[in-house]
N, C-alpha and C positions, 0 to 999 in steps of 0.2 A: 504494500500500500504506500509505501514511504516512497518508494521508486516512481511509482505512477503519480503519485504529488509533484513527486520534483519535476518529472516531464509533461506536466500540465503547468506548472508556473514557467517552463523551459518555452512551451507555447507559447504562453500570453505573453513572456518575452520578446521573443523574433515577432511576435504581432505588433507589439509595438515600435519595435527597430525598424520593419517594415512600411511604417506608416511615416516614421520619419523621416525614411530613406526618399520616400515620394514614388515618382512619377516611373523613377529609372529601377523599380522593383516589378514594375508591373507584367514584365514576361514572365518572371516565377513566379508571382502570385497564381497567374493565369492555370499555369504550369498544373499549379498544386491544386487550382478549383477542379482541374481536369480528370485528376486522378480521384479514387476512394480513399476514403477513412472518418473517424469521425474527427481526426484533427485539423478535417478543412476548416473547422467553424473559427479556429480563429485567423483565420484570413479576412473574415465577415467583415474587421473594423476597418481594412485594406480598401476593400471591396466598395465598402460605402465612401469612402474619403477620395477615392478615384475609378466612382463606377463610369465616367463620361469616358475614358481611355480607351479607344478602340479594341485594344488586347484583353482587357477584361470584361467588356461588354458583352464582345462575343463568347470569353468564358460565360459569363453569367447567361449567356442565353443558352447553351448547349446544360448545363445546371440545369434548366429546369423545363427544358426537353424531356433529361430523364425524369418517369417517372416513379420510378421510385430510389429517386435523390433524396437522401432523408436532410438535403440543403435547399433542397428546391424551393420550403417555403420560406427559408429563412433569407433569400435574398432580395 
């Protein structure tokens, strides 16, 4: 349990580095909406801060294509 703590604040970490990185993160963000897991969600703060970005738009639209993206509603 200790371990999965630590790589869930290890997340919400790089979610924030990511956000303050801007605009020149957004091919990996894309990257990682594309893929599974439930650690896409913390990309979500990325996502909203620069959803106008070509690169993640189109992530977020293939998102919620899938339908059964358990991100689907959250974006």
């Amino acid at each position: 349990m200790e371990e999965n703590a630590r790589g869930y604040e290890r997340a919400e970490a790089i979610s924030r580095e990511l956000v303050d990185i801007g605009p020149s993160a957004a091919d990996a963000v894309a990257l990682g909406l594309r893929m599974q897991g439930s650690w896409r969600k913390h990309l979500l703060p990325y996502v909203r801060a620069h959803r106008r970005k070509r690169v993640i738009a189109d992530a977020v639209r293939l998102v919620c294509k899938r339908e059964n993206d358990p991100l689907r509603n959250s974006i």
